[in-house]
LONU-343678 format. One record per residue: residue number from 1; residue in three letters; x, y, z of N, C-alpha, C in turn. Coordinates in nm, 3 decimals. Atoms other than C-alpha are relative to their C-alpha. Example, Ala and Ser with C-alpha at 12.3 -4.5 7.8 and 13.67 -1.06 7.14 Angstrom:
ATOM    k    r       nx       ny       nz      cax      cay      caz       cx       cy       cz
ATOM    1  Ala    0.089   -0.119    0.000    1.230   -0.450    0.780    0.090    0.120    0.000
ATOM    2  Ser   -0.082   -0.119   -0.006    1.367   -0.106    0.714   -0.077    0.109    0.073
% end
This chain:
ATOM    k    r       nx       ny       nz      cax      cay      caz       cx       cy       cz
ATOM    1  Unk    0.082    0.081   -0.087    0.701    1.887   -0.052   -0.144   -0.008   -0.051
ATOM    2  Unk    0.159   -0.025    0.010    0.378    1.981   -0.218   -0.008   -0.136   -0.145
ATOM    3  Unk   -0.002    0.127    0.085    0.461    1.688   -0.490    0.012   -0.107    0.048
ATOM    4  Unk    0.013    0.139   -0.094    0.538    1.454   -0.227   -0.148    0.027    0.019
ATOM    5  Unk    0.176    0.041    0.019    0.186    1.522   -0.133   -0.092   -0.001   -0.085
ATOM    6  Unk    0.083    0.049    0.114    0.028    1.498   -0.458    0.014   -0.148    0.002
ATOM    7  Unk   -0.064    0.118    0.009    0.227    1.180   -0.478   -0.076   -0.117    0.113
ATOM    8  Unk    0.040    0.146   -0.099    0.101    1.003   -0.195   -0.162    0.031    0.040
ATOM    9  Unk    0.140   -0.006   -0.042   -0.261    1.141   -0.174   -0.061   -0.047   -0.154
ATOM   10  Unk    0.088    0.104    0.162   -0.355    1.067   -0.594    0.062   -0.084    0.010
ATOM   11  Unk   -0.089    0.139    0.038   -0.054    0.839   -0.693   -0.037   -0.117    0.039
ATOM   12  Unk    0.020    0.132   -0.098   -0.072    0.615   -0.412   -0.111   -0.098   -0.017
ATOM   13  Unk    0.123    0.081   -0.023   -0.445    0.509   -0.384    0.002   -0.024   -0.149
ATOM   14  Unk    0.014    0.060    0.196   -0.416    0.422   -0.807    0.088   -0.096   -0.005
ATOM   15  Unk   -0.060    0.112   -0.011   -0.135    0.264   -0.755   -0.014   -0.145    0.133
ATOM   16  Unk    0.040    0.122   -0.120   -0.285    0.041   -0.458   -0.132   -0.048   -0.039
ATOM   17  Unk    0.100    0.042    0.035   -0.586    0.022   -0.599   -0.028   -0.148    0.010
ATOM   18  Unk    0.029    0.169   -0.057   -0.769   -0.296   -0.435    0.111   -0.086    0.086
ATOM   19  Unk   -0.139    0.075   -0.049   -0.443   -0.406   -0.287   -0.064   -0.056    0.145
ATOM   20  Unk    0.030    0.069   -0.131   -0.655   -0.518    0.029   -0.061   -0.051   -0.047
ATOM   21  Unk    0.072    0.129    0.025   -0.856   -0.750   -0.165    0.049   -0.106   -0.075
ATOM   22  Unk   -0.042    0.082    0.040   -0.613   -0.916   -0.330    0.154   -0.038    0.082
ATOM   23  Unk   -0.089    0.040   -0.049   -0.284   -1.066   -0.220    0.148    0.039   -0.062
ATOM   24  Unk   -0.130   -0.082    0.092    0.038   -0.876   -0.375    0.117   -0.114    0.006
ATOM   25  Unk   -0.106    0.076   -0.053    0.320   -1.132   -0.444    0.133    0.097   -0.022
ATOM   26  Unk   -0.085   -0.014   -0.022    0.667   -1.049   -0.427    0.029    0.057   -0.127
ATOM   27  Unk   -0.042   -0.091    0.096    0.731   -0.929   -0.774   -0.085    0.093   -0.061
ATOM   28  Unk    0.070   -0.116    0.049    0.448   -0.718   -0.807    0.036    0.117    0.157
ATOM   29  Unk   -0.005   -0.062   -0.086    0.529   -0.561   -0.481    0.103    0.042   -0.052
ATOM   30  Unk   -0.146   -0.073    0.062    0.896   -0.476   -0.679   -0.027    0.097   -0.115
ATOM   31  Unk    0.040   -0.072    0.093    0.703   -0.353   -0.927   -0.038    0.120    0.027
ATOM   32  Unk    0.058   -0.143   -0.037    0.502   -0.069   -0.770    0.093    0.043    0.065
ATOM   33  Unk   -0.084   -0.058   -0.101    0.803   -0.012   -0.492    0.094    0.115   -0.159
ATOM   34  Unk   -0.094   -0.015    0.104    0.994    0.034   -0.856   -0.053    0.182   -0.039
ATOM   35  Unk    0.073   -0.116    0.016    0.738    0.298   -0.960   -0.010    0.108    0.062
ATOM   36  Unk    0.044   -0.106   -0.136    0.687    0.455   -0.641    0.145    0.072   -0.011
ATOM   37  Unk   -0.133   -0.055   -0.027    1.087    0.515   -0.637    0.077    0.072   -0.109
ATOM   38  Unk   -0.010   -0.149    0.132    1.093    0.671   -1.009   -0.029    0.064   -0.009
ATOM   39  Unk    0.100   -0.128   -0.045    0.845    0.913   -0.912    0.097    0.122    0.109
ATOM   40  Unk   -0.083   -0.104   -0.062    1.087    1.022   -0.634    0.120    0.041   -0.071
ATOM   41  Unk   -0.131   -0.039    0.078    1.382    1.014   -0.839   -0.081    0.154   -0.071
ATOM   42  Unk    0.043   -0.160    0.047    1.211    1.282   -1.018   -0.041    0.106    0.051
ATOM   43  Unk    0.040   -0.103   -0.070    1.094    1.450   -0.770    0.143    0.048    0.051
ATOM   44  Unk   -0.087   -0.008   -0.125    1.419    1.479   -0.565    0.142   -0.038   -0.079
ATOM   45  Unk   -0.128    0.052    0.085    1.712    1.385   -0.855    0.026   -0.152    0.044
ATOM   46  Unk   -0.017    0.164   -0.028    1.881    1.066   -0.782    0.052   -0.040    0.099
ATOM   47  Unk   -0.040    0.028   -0.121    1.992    0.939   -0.482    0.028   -0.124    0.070
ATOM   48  Unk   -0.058    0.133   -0.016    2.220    0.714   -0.295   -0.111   -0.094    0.068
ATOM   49  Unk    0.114    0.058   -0.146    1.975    0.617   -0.005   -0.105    0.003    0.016
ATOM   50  Unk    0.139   -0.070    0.018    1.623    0.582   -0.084   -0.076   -0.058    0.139
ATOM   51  Unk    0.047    0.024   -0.121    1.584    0.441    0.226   -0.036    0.114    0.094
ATOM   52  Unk   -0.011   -0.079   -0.053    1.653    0.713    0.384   -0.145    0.160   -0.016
ATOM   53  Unk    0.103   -0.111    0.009    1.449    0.984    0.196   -0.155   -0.089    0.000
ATOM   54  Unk    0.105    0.000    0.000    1.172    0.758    0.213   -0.087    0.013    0.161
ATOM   55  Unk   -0.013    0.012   -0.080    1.245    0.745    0.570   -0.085    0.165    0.070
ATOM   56  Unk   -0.042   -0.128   -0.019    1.237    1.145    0.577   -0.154    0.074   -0.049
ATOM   57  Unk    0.150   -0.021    0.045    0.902    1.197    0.431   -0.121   -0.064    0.021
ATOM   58  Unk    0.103    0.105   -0.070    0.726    0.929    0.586   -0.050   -0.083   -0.106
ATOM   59  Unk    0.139    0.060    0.068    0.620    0.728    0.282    0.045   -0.152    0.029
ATOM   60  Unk   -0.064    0.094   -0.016    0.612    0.362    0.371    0.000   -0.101   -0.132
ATOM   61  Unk   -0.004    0.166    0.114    0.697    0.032    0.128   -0.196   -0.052   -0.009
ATOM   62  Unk    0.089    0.002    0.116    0.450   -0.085   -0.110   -0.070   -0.131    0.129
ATOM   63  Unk    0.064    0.113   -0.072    0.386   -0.421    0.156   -0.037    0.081    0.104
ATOM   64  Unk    0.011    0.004   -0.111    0.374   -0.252    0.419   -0.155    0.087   -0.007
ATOM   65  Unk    0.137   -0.051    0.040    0.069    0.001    0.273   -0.095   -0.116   -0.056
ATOM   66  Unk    0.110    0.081    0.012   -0.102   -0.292    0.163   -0.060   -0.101    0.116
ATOM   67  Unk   -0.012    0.063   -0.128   -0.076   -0.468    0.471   -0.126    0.096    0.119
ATOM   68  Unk    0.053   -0.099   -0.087   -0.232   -0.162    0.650   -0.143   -0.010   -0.052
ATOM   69  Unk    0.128    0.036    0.062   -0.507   -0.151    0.375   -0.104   -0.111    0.059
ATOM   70  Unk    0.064    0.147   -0.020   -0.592   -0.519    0.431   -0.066    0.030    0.132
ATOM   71  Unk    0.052   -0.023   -0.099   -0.607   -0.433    0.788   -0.120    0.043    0.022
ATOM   72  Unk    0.079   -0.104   -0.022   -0.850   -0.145    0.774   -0.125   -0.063   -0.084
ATOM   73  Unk    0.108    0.016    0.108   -1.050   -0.337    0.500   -0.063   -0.110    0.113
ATOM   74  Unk    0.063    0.103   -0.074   -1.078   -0.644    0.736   -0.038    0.022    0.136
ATOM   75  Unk    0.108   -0.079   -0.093   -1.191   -0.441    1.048   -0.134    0.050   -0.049
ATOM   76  Unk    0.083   -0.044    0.073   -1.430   -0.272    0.851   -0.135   -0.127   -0.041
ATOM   77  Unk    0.109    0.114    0.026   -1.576   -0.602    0.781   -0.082   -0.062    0.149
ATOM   78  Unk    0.061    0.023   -0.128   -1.590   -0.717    1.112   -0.085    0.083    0.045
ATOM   79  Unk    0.108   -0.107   -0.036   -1.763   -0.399    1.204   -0.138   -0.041   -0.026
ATOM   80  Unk    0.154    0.004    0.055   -2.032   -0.459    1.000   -0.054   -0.115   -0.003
ATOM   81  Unk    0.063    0.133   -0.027   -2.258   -0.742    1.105   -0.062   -0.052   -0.117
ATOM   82  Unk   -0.022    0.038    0.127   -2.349   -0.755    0.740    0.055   -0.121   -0.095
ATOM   83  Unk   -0.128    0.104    0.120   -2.043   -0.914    0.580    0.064   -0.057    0.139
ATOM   84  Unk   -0.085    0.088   -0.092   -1.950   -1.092    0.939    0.012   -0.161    0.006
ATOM   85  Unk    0.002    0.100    0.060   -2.052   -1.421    0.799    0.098   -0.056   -0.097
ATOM   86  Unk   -0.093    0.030    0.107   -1.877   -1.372    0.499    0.132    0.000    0.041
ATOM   87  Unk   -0.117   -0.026   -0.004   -1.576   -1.258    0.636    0.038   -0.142    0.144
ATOM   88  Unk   -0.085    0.083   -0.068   -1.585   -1.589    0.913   -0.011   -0.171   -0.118
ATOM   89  Unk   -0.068    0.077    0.058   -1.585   -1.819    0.610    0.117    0.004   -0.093
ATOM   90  Unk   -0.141    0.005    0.092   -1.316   -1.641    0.439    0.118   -0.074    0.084
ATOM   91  Unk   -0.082    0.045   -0.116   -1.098   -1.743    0.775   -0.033   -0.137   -0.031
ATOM   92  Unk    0.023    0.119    0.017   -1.263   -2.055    0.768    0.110   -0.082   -0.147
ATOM   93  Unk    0.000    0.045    0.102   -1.150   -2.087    0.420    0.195   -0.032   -0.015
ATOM   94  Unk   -0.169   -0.030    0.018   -0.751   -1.995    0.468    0.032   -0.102    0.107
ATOM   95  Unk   -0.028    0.091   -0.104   -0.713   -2.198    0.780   -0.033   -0.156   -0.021
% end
């Protein structure tokens, strides 16, 4: 367990690196999930159900941590009356 938490406290944030400022498509999200799930193979041998052990350790999918990111990045903005301009023509800009 103490490699699962190496794993998801360094690994993770390197391998997400910026992932809330940019937009992850679909085969880079296969890419890191790919990574993320050779890391356990080694940690843990090989296994039928990685659903399961990822289930079992709490780590979630590669969208779904960037998703969260994004979140936390785009509160963060709002927060700050700063970048609240910037962040209502990025809206402006997608809509």
């Amino acid at each position: 367990m103490i490699t699962v938490q190496l794993l998801k406290s360094y690994c993770l944030p390197f391998i997400l690196y910026a992932a809330e400022a940019v937009s992850l498509s679909s085969t880079n999200c296969r890419v890191l999930e790919h990574c993320i799930n050779r890391a356990l193979c080694r940690i843990f041998g090989p296994c039928d159900n990685m659903d399961c052990l990822r289930s079992c350790i709490r780590l979630d999918y590669v969208k779904v941590l960037s998703e969260r990111k994004y979140t936390i990045f785009i509160d963060g903005m709002i927060g700050d009356a700063r970048y609240f301009n910037l962040l209502l023509v990025h809206v402006s800009h997608i809509t």
